[in-house]
LUMZA-527752 format. One record per residue (C-alpha): residue in one letter; chain; z, x, y. Coordinates in nm, 2 decimals, padded with zeros to 4 digits. Example, Ala and Ser with C-alpha at 12.3 -4.5 7.8 and 13.67 -1.06 7.14 Angstrom:
% residues 2
   r   c       up     east    north
   A   A    00.78    01.23   -00.45
   S   A    00.71    01.37   -00.11
END
This chain:
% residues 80
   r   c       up     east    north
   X   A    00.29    00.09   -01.79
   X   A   -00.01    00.28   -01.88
   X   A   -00.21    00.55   -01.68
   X   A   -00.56    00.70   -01.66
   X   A   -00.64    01.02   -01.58
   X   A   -01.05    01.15   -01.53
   X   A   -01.11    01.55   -01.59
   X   A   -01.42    01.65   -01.52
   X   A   -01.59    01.98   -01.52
   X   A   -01.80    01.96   -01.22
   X   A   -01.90    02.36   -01.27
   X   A   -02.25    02.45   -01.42
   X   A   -02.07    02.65   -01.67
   X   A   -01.82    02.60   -01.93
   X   A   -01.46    02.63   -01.79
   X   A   -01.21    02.80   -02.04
   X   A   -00.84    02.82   -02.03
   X   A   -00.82    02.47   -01.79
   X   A   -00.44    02.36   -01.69
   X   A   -00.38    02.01   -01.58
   X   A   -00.13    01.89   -01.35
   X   A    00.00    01.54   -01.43
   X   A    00.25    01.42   -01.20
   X   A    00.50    01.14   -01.29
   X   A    00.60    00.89   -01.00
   X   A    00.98    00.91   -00.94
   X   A    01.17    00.65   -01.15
   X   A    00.89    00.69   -01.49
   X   A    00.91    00.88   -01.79
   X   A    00.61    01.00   -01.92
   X   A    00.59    00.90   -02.35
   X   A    00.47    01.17   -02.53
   X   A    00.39    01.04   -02.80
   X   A    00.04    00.93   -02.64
   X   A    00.00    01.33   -02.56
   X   A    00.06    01.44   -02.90
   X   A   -00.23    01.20   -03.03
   X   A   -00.41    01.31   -02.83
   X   A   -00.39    01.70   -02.95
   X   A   -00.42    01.58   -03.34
   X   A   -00.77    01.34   -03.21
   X   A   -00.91    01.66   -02.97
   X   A   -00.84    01.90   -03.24
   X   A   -01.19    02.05   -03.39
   X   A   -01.35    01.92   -03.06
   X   A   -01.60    02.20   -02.89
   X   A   -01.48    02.02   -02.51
   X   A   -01.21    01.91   -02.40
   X   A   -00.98    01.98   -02.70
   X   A   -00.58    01.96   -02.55
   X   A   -00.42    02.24   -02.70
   X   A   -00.07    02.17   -02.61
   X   A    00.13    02.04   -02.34
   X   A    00.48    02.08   -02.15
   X   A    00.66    01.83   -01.97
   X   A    00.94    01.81   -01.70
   X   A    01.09    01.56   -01.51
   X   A    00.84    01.51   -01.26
   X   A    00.47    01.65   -01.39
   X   A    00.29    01.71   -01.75
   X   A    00.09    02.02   -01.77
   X   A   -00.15    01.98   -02.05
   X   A   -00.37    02.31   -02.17
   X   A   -00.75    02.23   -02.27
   X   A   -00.92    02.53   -02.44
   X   A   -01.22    02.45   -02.29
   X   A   -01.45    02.15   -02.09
   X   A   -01.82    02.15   -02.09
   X   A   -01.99    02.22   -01.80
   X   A   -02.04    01.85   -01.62
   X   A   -01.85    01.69   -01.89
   X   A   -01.56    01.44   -01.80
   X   A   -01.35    01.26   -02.00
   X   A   -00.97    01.02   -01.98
   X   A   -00.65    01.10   -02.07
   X   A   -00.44    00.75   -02.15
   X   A   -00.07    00.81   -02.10
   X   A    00.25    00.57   -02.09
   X   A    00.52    00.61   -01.87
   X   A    00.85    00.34   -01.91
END
């Protein structure tokens, strides 16, 4: 099973330092490996670039440097 999520930066400025809160549905575990692509793709990347990201049983945090003001984009994950 796959999963979409939209960030969006509906400020009129850039916003630094952004945490995301990713929650996994009871019974799922989140693959990593589609977060760690995405930190080697973002990488170099003025918005939106994921710096790192923890994970427990039950939510992903994932740390962007920095998201354009109005910009928006996906992050695919996979859950099993």
């Amino acid at each position: 099973m796959t999963g979409t999520a939209k960030i969006r930066n509906n400020l009129d400025k850039t916003a630094k330092m952004v945490m995301v809160d990713l929650g996994i549905p009871p019974g799922f575990e989140l693959l990593s490996e589609d977060l760690h692509k995405m930190v080697e793709k973002s990488a170099g990347e003025k918005s939106g670039r994921l710096e790192k990201f923890s994970m427990t049983a039950t939510q992903a945090i994932l740390y962007f440097d920095s998201i354009a003001p109005r910009d928006s984009f996906e992050v695919r994950h996979g859950t099993r």
